[in-house]
C-alpha positions, -999 to 999 in steps of 0.1 A, spaced: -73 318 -89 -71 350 -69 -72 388 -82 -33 387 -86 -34 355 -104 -61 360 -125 -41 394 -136 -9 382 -141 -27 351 -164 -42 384 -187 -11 401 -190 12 378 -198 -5 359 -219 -14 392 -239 11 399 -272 34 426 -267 67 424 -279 89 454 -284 75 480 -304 37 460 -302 31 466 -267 -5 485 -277 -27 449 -261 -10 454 -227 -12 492 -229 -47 495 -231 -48 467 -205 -28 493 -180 -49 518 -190 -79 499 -180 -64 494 -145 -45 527 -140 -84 541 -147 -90 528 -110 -60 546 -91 -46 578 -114 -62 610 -111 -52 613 -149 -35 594 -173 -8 605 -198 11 588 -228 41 598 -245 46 593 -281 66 562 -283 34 544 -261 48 545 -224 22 553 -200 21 567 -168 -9 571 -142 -7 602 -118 -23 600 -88 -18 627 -58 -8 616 -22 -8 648 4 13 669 -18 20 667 -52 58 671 -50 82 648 -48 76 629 -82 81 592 -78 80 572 -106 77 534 -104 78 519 -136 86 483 -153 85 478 -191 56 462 -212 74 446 -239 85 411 -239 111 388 -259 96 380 -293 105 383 -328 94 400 -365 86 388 -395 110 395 -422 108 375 -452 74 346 -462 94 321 -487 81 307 -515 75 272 -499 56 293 -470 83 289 -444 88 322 -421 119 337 -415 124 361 -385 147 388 -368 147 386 -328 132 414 -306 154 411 -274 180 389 -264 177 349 -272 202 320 -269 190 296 -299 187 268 -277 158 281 -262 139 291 -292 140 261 -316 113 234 -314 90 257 -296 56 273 -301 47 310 -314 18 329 -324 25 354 -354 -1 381 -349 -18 391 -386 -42 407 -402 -66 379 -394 -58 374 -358 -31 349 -337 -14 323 -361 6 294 -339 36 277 -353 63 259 -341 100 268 -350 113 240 -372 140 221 -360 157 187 -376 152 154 -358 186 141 -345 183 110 -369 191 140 -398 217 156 -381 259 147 -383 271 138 -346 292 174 -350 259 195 -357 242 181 -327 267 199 -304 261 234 -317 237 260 -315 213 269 -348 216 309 -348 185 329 -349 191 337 -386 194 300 -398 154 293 -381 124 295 -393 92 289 -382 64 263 -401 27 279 -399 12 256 -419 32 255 -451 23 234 -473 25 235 -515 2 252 -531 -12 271 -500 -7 310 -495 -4 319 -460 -1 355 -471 -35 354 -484 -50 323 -460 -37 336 -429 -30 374 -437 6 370 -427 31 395 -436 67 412 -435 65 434 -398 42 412 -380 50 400 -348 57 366 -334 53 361 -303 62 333 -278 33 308 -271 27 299 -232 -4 297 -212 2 311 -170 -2 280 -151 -3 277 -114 20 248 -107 17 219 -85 27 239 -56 7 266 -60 25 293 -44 49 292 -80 40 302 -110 49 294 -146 43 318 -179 58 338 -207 70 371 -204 75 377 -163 103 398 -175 87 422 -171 44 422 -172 55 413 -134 64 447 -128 38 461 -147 10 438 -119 36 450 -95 36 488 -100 -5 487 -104 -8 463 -71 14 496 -55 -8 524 -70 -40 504 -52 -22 503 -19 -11 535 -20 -47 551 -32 -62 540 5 -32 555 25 -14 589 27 16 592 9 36 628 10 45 629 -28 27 626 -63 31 586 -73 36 582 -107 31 543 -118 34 531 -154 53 512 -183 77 521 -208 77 505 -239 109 488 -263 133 481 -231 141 449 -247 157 464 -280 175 492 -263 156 511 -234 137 532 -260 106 539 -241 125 544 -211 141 578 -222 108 596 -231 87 582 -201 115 597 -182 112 630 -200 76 626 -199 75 623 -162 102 642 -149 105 626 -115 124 631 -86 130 595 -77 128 566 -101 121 530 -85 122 507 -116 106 476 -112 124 448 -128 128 408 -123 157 396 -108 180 366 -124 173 335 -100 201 312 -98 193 280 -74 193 256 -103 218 226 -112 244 220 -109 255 238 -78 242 271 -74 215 263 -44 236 284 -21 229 318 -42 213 346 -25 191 352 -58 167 322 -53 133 321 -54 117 329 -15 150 355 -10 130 382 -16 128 415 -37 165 420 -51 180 453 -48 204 460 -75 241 472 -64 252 477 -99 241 466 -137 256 473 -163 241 504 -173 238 522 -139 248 526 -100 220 530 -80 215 564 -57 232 548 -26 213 570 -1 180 555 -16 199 520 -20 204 519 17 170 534 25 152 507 7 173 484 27 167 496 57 128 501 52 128 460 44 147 452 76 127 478 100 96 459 77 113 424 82 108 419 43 132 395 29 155 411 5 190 405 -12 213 423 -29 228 414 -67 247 429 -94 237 424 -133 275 424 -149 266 422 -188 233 435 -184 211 469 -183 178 483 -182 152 512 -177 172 526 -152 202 532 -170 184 560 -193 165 576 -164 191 580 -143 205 600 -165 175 619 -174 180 658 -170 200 668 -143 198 635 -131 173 611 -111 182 590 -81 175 556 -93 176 522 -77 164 488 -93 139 465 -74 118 432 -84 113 397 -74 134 371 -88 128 346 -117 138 317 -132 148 310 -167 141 345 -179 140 350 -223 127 320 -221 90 305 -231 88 299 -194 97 316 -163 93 309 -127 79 331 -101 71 326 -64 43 341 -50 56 355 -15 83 371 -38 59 395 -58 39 403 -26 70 412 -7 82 432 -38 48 449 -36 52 455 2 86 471 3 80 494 -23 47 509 -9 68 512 29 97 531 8 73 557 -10 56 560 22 88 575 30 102 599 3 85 629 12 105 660 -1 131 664 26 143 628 19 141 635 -14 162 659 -10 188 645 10 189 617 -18 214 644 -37 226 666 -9 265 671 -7 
C-alpha cells in the first residue's frame, strides 16, 4: 500500500460516528501537526488547521466532516439482546444481517444484527423492510451471561459499522466503511501538504466538523470558529453507473471530482462554481456537475454563516454510500485533491472579492 492508502485504511477503519468522532479527531490532529501553523478546536470537537500562504487574508476553509453512519445504544434486554437508535440516515435493508462493533468500557465488541432465516418468515414478510426500531443486534447473548458486566456495554455507547479498507482486485478501487466522508478528511490534509510546499495568496484553513450526519451540527460552529471568506466543502459524490441502466450517468466512478449545482440545503456561489470549472478544464481535470435533490450538507450551514460565505461543494464520487461498503476510485480522489489545490492557488483577495461583487 501507498501513503494515501495506508491513510485512508487508518481513518476509516477508526470509530467515529456522530457525536464520537474524538478517534479520528486526534487522528487529524496528528496530521494537521505537519502543515498548520496552529491548531484550533471549537467546542462541539471540529477542528481546523491554519496554515499561512503569502498573506493571511482571504480565509479559505476546506473542510469535510468526521462522523460516519452508525448507531447508539438505547436499551440491553433482559435476554442480552441490544436495541439501537440510528445516527444518520439508513435504509433497513442495508443494516440487517451485518456486522458492528459496539464501543464499551472494555473496548470494541462485534455483533451481528439479527435477522430471521427465510424458512421463519411468511411469503408477505419477506417483501418488506424490518425498520430500524424493530432490530436488534446479538453480542453474544446468551442466558445467564451479563454483557453489561462481561463486556462493559451500556445505554449511549456507540455502534459502529464493521468493515476492514480493502484494496480490490483492480487495485486502482477501493472498498471500506465510512468514505462518506473520512475521504474528505485524507482529501483536505492531502491539500494542506501540497499547498505547504507552494505559495498560496490567502490563509488555508483545512479541517473537519463533527455531527453532519444528524443535522450539520459541527458545521455551524466550525463556521463561526473560522470565519472564512470562501468555504470549499469536501464531500463524496452519489455514484450512479450500477444496474439496471444507469451506465450512462455523468456521476460514475473515473468522471471526476463532482461539482455540486444545487443540494438541498444550498446554491453554490456561481462565480466560484464557474471558477472551479474553469480551473479543471484550463487543468484538464475531469469533472461533472450534479445536483443532490433530497439531500444537504456542511455547506448549507456555512453558507449562511454571518453575512454570508461563498460556498461550493466538491468530492469524488462513491458507490453505495450509508452503507457497510462504499466504492472509491483512486484517480477520482487524486483529481479531487488536484483541482482543489489549482482553485486556492487562485483566490487571492481580489477574486475573493469579486466572488460577491454586484
Amino acid at each position: 500500500m501507498d501513503k494515501t492508502e495506508l491513510f485512508l485504511k487508518e481513518i476509516t477503519e477508526a470509530n467515529g460516528v456522530s457525536g464520537y468522532e474524538s478517534e479520528i479527531r486526534q487522528i487529524m490532529k496528528r496530521e494537521l501537526a505537519d502543515v498548520a501553523d496552529s491548531i484550533e478546536c471549537d467546542k462541539l470537537g471540529s477542528i481546523l488547521g491554519y496554515q499561512k500562504g503569502t498573506t493571511d487574508s482571504p480565509r479559505i476553509m476546506t473542510v469535510g466532516h468526521m462522523d460516519e453512519i452508525g448507531f447508539v445504544v438505547t436499551e440491553i434486554t433482559n435476554e442480552g439482546f441490544i436495541k439501537f437508535l440510528p445516527l444518520g440516515g439508513w435504509w433497513g435493508h442495508v443494516a440487517l444481517g451485518q456486522r458492528m462493533r459496539v464501543i464499551g468500557s472494555k473496548g470494541p465488541i462485534i455483533g451481528v444484527t439479527g435477522s430471521k432465516p427465510p424458512h421463519l418468515l411468511p411469503v408477505e414478510d419477506r417483501k418488506k423492510v424490518l425498520e430500524i426500531k424493530d432490530m436488534f443486534l446479538d453480542v453474544g447473548a446468551i442466558e445467564k451471561f451479563d454483557i453489561k458486566k462481561k463486556f462493559g456495554i451500556k445505554v449511549g455507547d456507540p455502534i459502529v459499522p464493521d468493515s476492514q479498507f480493502t484494496v480490490m482486485s483492480n487495485p486502482k478501487l477501493y472498498m471500506s466503511k465510512a468514505f462518506d466522508n473520512r475521504v474528505a478528511c485524507a482529501i483536505a490534509l492531502d491539500v494542506a501538504k501540497k499547498l505547504k510546499k507552494v505559495k498560496h495568496p490567502n490563509l488555508l484553513m483545512a479541517g473537519g466538523s463533527v455531527q453532519e450526519e444528524v443535522g450539520l451540527r459541527g458545521a455551524a460552529t466550525i463556521a463561526h470558529m473560522g470565519n472564512p471568506d470562501v468555504a470549499l466543502v469536501i464531500d463524496v459524490g452519489v455514484a450512479q453507473d450500477i444496474p439496471p441502466n444507469n451506465f450512462s450517468k455523468d456521476e460514475k466512478l473515473g468522471g471526476g471530482p463532482v461539482i455540486l449545482v444545487y443540494d438541498g440545503g444550498m446554491i453554490p456561489n456561481l462565480r466560484l462554481r464557474d471558477l472551479v470549472a474553469k480551473t479543471a478544464e484550463e487543468n484538464k481535470i475531469p469533472f461533472h456537475f450534479s445536483y443532490m435533490a433530497g439531500g444537504t450538507g456542511d455547506g448549507a450551514r456555512i453558507h449562511i454563516t454571518r453575512m454570508g460565505v461563498p460556498s461550493i461543494y466538491i468530492g469524488p464520487p462513491v458507490r453505495y454510500i450509508h452503507s457497510h461498503n462504499g466504492i472509491l476510485y483512486r484517480p477520482d480522489y487524486d483529481n479531487t485533491v488536484k483541482l482543489l489545490v489549482e482553485v486556492i492557488k487562485k483566490l487571492d483577495k481580489k477574486t475573493v472579492n469579486w466572488l460577491t461583487e454586484a
